[in-house]
C-alpha positions, 0 to 999 in steps of 0.5 A, spaced: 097 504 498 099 503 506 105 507 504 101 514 502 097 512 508 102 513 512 105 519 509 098 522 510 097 520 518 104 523 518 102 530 515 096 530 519 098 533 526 101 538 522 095 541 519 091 541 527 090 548 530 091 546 537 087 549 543 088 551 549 091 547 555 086 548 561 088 545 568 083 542 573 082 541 580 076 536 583 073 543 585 073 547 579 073 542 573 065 541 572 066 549 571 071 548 566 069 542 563 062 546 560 067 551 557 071 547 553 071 549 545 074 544 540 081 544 539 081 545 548 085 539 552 082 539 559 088 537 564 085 534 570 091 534 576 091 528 581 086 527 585 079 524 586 073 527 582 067 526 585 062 529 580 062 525 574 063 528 567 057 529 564 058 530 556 052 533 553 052 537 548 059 538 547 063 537 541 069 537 537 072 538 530 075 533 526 082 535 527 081 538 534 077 534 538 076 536 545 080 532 550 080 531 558 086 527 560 089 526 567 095 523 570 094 515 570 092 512 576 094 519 579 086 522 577 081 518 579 074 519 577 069 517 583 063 513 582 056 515 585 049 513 587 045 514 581 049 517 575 054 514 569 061 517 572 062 519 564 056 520 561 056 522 553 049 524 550 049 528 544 057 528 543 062 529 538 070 528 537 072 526 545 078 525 547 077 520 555 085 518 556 088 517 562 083 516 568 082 512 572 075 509 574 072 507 581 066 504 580 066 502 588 062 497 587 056 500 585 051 497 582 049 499 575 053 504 575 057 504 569 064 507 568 064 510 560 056 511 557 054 514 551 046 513 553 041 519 553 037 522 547 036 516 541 036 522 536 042 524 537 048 520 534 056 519 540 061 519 535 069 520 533 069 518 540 076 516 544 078 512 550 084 511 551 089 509 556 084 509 562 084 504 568 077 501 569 076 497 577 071 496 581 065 495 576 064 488 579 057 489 583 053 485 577 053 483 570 049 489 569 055 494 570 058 495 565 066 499 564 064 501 558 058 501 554 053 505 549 046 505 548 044 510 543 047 510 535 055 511 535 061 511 530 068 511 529 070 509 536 076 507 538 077 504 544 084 503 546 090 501 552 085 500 556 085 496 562 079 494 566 079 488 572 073 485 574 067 488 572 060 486 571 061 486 563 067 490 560 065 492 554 058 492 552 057 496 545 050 496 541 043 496 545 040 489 547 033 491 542 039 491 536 036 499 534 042 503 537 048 500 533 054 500 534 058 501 527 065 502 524 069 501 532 077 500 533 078 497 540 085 496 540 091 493 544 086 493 551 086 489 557 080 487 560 081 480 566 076 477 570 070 479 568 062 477 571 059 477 563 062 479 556 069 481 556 066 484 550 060 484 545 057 488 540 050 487 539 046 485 533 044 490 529 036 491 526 034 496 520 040 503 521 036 508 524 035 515 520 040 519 525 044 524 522 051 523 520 050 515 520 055 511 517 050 509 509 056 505 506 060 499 508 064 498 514 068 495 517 069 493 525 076 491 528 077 488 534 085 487 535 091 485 539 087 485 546 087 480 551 080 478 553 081 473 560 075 470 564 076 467 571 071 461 573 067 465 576 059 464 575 055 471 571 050 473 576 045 474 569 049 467 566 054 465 563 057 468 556 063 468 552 070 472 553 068 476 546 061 475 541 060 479 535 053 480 533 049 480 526 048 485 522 042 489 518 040 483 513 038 489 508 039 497 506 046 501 510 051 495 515 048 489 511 055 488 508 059 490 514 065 486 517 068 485 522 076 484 522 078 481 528 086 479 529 092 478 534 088 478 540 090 473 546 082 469 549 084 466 555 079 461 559 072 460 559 069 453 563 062 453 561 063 457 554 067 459 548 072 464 548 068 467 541 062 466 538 060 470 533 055 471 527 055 476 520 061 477 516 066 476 519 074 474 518 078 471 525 085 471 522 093 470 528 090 470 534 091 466 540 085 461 543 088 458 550 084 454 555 077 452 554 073 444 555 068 448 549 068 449 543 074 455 541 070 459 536 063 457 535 060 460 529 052 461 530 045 463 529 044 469 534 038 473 535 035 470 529 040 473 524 045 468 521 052 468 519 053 471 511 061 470 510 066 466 515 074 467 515 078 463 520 086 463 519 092 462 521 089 463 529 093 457 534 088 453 539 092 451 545 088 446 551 082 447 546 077 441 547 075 443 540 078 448 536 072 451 531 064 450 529 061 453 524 053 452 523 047 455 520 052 458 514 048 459 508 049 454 502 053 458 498 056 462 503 063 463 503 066 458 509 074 459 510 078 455 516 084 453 514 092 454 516 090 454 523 094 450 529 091 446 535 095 444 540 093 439 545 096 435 550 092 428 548 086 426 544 087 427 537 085 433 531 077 433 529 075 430 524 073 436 519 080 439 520 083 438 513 087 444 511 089 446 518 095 442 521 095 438 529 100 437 534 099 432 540 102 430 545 110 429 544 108 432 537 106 438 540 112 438 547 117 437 541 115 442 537 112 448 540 117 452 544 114 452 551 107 449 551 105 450 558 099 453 562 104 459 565 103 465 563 110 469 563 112 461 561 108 460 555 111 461 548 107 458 542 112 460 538 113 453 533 121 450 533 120 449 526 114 452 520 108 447 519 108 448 511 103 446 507 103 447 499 095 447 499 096 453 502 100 456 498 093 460 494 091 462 501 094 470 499 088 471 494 083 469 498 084 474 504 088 479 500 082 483 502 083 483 510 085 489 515 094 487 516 092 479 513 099 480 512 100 481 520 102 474 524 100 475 532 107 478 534 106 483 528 111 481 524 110 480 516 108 474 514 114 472 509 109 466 506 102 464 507 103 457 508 104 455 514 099 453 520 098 458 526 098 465 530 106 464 529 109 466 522 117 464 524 120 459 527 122 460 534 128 464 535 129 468 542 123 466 547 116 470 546 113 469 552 106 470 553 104 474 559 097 476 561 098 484 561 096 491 556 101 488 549 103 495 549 108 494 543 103 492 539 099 500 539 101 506 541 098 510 546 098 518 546 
């Protein structure tokens, strides 16, 4: 099945008309922006652009998306008093790629927004390869974020420094949902807030176009690190993950969530989350709180947990699981906690510990540097107990996939690592480019 994927992803770029390459300057592309057609690329030449991108109404193609796209650091979109800086209402097939995003310090003024008319869906949106700074002012600014219904999202290779909340997707009232995303390979350091949170989701709204079958939400190879800086509105977790609808369209959603780095929280989990959800090959660094906390949230309890072949490194403790029905399936096994004293939890049959000497003698570098860290075990922590484990989880999104990307030859061992330390893997707080590609 992958392998015809592959082709089919291959052949596609061929079967794309492509549209016209328009060049922009910060004084004439308001002017352009409004004539674009599907297929158009809007190329926005270096310099400061101070009048937002108001994306309303506009629509692409499947195939032949609208795409602005600048020069890096080069282009910067310039916030301003009383307006989003892109401000997506009504909008579809969007491509946002290679900007750079001055929040100068604003208050509530958000860098990437779908808002506006309820009605009316955001979808087949990408932003991509953007650099967010400056959106710090208070937890309410958010770098990117959606408050009306929005689908197939892919939101990847972003770096966002500092705001108030990075990624903040679904309304608070749970009725503008967010559904069938990718956020991918992004970078998002020292916020206020959330790193990242999708809200919980109530009854589907009748928007036209919005998904009615089951979906599945990813959220993979990012890195989400908190400072300890206390939020204006309260403290919150690197990433949450909300509920979904408990009957009709979104009640069997998932989220499939692996190969993210989650590093320091001091007052909360690096994850909490509640619905269906499979955490599989990540990496939990640094927190005297609970790793994972698996919880009611928003009167919506947690349906189908997974939680495999994840490393826990200076975690007090690694996972808590409450308010899972009777019944419900409950999944932790083939994970790894390192800590330097202490001892593994009384509930961690099925997953593998190293302490103290154990963890120094066995693991490659287990220091709290970065650019130092390597996690890489000297040798597999195997278990015969595991050796079922492909049955149950055949069904996940690259289950087979450790944390470097690399193919799993077997399923039984413990951690984020499924080879032996070879050559050092050091991991370093920065956009993991070599896990996705960036247009």
């Amino acid at each position: 099945m992958k392998s015809s994927l592959l082709i089919v992803a291959l052949l596609l770029p061929a079967a794309v008309v492509c549209g016209r390459d328009v060049s922009a300057t910060p004084e004439n592309y308001r002017t352009l922006l409004g004539k674009l057609e599907p297929g158009d690329t809007l190329r926005l030449a270096p310099g400061r652009f101070a009048r937002g991108l108001r994306i309303r109404g506009m629509h692409g193609k499947a195939g032949k998306p609208i795409t602005i796209q600048g020069s890096g650091a080069k282009t910067v979109m310039v916030a301003r008093n009383g307006s989003n800086t892109a401000d997506l209402t009504d909008a579809s097939w969007i491509v946002i790629r290679n900007l750079t995003f001055d929040g100068r310090n604003l208050q509530n003024i958000d860098a990437i927004k779908a808002g506006g008319d309820t009605s009316k869906g955001v979808h087949h949106i990408t932003i991509e390869g953007n650099t967010i700074v400056n959106h710090g002012a208070n937890q309410q600014t958010v770098a990117i974020s959606t408050k009306v219904p929005c689908w197939d999202w892919v939101i990847r290779g972003n770096t966002i420094i500092g705001a108030g909340t990075g990624l903040y997707l679904g309304n608070s009232d749970g009725r503008q949902p967010f559904i069938r995303g990718i956020i991918e390979g992004n970078f998002v350091k020292d916020p206020q807030g959330y790193c990242m949170q999708i809200k919980h989701q109530h009854e589907r709204p009748e928007t036209p176009g919005i998904p009615a079958k089951a979906c599945t939400t990813i959220i993979r190879y990012n890195v989400f690190i908190k400072n300890d800086r206390r939020g204006s509105s309260g403290d919150r977790p690197n990433l949450l993950v909300g509920g979904f609808p408990k009957t009709g369209p979104g009640a069997k959603d998932r989220y499939q969530i692996y190969g993210n780095l989650l590093v320091h929280n001091p007052r909360e989990s690096l994850f909490q989350g509640t619905g269906s959800i499979s955490l599989h090959d990540n990496i939990f660094v640094d927190t005297p709180r609970t790793a994972i906390s698996i919880m009611p949230h928003n009167r919506q309890a947690p349906r189908s947990i997974r939680i495999y072949h994840n490393t826990f490194f200076r975690t007090a403790r690694p996972v808590r699981i409450s308010g899972l029905p009777k019944g419900a399936e409950r999944l932790v096994a083939g994970n790894l906690l390192l800590a330097p004293s202490g001892k593994a939890p009384a509930d961690w049959t099925g997953n593998a510990a190293l302490i103290g000497p154990a963890m120094t003698a066995g693991i490659a570098a287990p220091v709290l540097t970065f650019g130092k860290m390597d996690l890489q075990p000297r040798r597999l922590n195997q278990s015969v107990a595991l050796k079922t484990l492909r049955r149950r989880i055949a069904n996940d999104t690259d289950f087979d996939l450790d944390y470097l990307k690399r193919k799993k030859p077997q399923f039984d061992h413990h951690g984020a690592m499924a080879a032996p330390h070879r050559k050092p893997q050091p991991i370093r707080l920065e956009l993991r480019k070599n896990t996705i590609t960036v247009n």
